[in-house]
N, C-alpha and C positions, 0 to 999 in steps of 0.2 A: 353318602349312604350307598350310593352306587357301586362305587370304588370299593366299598368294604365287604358290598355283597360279594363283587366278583374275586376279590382276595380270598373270601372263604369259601369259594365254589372250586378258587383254583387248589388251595389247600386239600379240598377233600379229594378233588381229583388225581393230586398227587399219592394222597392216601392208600385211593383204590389202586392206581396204576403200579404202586412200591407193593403193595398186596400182591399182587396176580403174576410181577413178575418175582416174588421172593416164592410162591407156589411153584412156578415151574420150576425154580432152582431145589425148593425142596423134597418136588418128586425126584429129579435126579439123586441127590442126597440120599432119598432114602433106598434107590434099588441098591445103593453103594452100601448099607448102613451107618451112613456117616449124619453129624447130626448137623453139621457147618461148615460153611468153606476152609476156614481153618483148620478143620478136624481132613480136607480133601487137603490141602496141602500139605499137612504132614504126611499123609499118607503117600503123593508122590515123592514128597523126599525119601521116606523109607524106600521108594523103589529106585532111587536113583536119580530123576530128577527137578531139577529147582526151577518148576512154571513160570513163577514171578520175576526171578534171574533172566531169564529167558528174553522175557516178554520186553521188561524194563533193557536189556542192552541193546534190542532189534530199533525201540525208539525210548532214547529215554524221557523223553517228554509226555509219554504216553500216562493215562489217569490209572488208577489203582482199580478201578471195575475190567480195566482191560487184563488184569494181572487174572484176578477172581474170576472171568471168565474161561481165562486160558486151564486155569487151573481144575477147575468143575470138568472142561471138559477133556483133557488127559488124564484126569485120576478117572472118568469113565471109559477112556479108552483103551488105561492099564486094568483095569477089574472085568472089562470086557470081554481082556484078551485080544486085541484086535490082532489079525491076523496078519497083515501087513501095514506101510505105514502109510496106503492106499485109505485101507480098510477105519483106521487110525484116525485119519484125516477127516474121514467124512463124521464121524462118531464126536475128533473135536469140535465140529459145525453146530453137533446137536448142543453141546455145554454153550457155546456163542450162544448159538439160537435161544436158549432160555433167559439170555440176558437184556434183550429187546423188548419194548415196553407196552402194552394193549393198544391199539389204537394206533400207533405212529407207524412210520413209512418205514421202519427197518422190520417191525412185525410185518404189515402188508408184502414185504417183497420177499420177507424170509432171509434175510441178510446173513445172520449166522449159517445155516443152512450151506447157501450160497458161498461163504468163504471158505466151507469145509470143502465143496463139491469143488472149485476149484483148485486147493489145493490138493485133491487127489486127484484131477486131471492130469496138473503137472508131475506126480508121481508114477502115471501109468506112462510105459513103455510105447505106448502109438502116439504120446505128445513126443515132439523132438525139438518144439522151439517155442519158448517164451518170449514177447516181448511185453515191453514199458514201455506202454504206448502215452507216451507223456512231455508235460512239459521240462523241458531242462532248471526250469529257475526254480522245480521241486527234487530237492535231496531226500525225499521220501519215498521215490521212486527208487533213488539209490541205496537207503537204507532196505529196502526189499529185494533188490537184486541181491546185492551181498548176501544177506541170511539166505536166501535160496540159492547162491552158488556155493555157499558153505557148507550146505545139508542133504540138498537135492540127491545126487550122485552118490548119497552113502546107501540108500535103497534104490536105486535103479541100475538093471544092466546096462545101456548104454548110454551115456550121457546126455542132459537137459542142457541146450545150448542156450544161452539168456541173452537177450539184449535189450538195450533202452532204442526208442526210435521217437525223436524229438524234431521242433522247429529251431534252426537255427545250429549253422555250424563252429562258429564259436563257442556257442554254450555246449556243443557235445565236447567238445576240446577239455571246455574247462573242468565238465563235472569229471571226466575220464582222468585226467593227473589229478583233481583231488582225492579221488576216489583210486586209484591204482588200476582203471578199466583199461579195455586197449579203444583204442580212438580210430574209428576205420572211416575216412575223407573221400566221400562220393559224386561223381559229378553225372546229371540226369542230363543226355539229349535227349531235346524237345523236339526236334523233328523227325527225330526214330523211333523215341521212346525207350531206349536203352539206358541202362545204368552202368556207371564203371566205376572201379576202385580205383583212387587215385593212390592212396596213401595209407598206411595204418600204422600206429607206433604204438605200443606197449607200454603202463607207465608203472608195472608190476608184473610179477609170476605168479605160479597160482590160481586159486580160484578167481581170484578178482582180476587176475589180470586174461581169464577166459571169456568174462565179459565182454561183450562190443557192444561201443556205443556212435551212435550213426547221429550225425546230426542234417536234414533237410533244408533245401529251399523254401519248399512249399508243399503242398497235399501228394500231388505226381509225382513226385523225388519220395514223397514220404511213402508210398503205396507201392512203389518200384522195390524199397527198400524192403518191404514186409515180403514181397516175390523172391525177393535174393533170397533172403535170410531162411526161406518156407516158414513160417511164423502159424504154428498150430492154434496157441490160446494166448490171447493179448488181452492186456488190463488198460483202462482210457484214464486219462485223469482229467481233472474239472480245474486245471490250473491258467492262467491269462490268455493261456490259445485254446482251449475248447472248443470254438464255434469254427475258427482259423485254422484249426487243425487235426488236434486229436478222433472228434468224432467223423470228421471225416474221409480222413485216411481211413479208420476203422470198417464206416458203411461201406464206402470206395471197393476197399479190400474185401468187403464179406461179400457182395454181389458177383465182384470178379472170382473167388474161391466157389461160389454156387454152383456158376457157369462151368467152371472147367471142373467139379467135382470134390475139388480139396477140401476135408472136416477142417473147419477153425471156429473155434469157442470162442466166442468177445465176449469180456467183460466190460459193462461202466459202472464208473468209479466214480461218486458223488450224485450231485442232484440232490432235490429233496425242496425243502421250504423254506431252505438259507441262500446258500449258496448257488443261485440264480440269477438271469440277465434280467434287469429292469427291462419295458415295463410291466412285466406281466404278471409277477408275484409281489405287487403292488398292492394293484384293488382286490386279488383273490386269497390272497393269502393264504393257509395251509392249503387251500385248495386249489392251488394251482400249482401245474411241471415247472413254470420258464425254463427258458428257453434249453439252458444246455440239459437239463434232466428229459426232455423233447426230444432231444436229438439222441440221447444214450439210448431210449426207449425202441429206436428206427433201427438198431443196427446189435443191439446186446442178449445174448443168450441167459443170461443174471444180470442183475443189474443192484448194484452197491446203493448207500447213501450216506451222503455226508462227504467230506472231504478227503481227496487221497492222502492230504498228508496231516488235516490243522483237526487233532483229538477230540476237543470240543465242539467241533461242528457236526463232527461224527456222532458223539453224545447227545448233542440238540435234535437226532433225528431219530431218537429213542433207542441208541444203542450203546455199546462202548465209548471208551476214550480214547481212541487208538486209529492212526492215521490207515486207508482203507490200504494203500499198498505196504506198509512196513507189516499189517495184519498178514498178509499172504505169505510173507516171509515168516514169521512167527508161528503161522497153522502148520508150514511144510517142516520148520525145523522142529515142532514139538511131536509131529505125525512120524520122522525118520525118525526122535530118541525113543520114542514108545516104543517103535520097532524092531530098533536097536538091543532093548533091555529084554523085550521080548522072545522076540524071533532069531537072535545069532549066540 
């Protein structure tokens, strides 16, 4: 009897939750005149571009709500007019934003929002360096590099330099020749605290091969690196070094950029009521950070949820289906073609 109550409690909660977010989708809709998503997608094809195309090649594993969101919120950023692909960006954040659910962690943070706001960070001219502050054993991070070495530089006057900044210098080797990045080989003295180049090799031209990818020893190599590089706005990912690495390089790096004055936006990427360190989203369940959503909390200017790269954990946290770094990639590239059609 139990079991059956809770089944139809979870039902109707479903209910209301698909209600309130199908309202915010169709006040968007309606300042558009449009009556459906579908009726917003045709109307970016008429203007030139294909959302769902889009979205689906940045990750193809991505769900179909991630398509529908991208879509809502370019057909509002061509009826808008946005003015640049700045302007663009943060307008596609609004259509995201309407996709997120009452009640769950990606409503609480504003996640939509947040992905638009940082993709037009890295559109504006006073960002000069992106990093992928991530684990290497996620090609998610690398699926977002590429779409933003691909797009980035068609709206900015001088170029968005990108790079991945991981643990482990084999795996920067490896993702870099999969990926056609160039592979730049550093070695940290510990008793100067200097970094040096040892090595860098190219495993393509082009955008992709403008990439560098850096792979560390540990947090101090890793934080030295984000110095070289000047690293304005960095995304963290929630992949097997999290605790080991990512957010800490990240904090490391934000108190020492305080100190000497340097702007740098962090992002964390994940977190939420999945994807967390036992034991503490145990006993507490929805209601608890663990551990690594803790530690993104200490050091992030936004802060994401759900997974940087796995769709549906993304989804479990009342958002999209769509890996949180391939998302970055797909807000900047849809934010440059709006601006493209528009403004040249």
């Amino acid at each position: 009897m139990t079991d059956h109550i809770m089944t139809n409690q979870t039902m109707t909660d479903d209910i209301v939750i698909n209600r309130i977010t199908t309202n915010q989708i169709t006040a968007l809709l309606s300042e558009m005149n449009l009556s459906s998503i579908d009726d917003a997608y045709q109307y970016c094809l008429a203007k030139g571009v294909d959302s769902k195309a889009l979205v689906m090649e940045t990750q193809p594993i991505a769900f179909d709500s991630a398509a529908e969101a991208y879509t809502i919120g370019t057909a509002l950023a061509l009826y808008r007019a946005a003015s640049s692909a700045e302007e663009a960006a943060n307008i596609i954040g609004e259509g995201l934003q309407a996709f997120t659910k009452e009640g769950s962690v990606a409503k609480q943070r504003q996640v939509g929002l947040g992905h638009g706001a940082l993709a037009a960070r890295l559109l504006n001219e006073k960002s000069q360096c992106f990093a992928f502050l991530a684990g290497h054993e996620s090609f998610a991070a690398a699926e977002g590099a590429i779409k933003i070495a691909l797009n980035v530089n068609k709206s900015r006057q001088s170029p968005l330099k990108v790079i991945l900044n991981g643990l482990g210098k084999d795996a920067a080797y490896l993702i870099s020749r999969i990926n056609g990045f160039t592979y730049v080989r550093t070695q940290f003295d510990y008793d100067t605290n200097e970094l040096k180049e040892v090595s860098r090799r190219a495993f393509s031209t082009g955008p992709r091969g403008d990439i560098l990818c850096y792979g560390a020893d540990d947090v101090r190599e890793g934080v030295a690196i984000m110095h070289t590089a000047g690293v304005d706005v960095s995304i963290t990912g929630n992949s097997t070094n999290p605790t080991r690495f990512q957010h800490p390089v990240a904090g490391i790096y934000k108190s020492e950029c305080i100190r000497t004055g340097h702007p740098y936006f962090s992002v964390a990427s994940g977190g939420g009521t999945g994807r967390t360190l036992h034991p503490d989203n145990v006993a507490a369940g929805p209601a608890s950070y663990g551990m690594t959503d803790t530690m993104g909390r200490m050091h992030a200017d936004a802060q994401f949820a759900g997974s940087s790269s796995v769709p549906s954990h993304v989804a479990m946290m009342g958002f999209i289906g769509m890996g949180n770094n391939p998302m970055v990639g797909a807000t900047v590239a849809l934010a440059v073609t709006v601006d493209q059609i528009l403004n040249r």
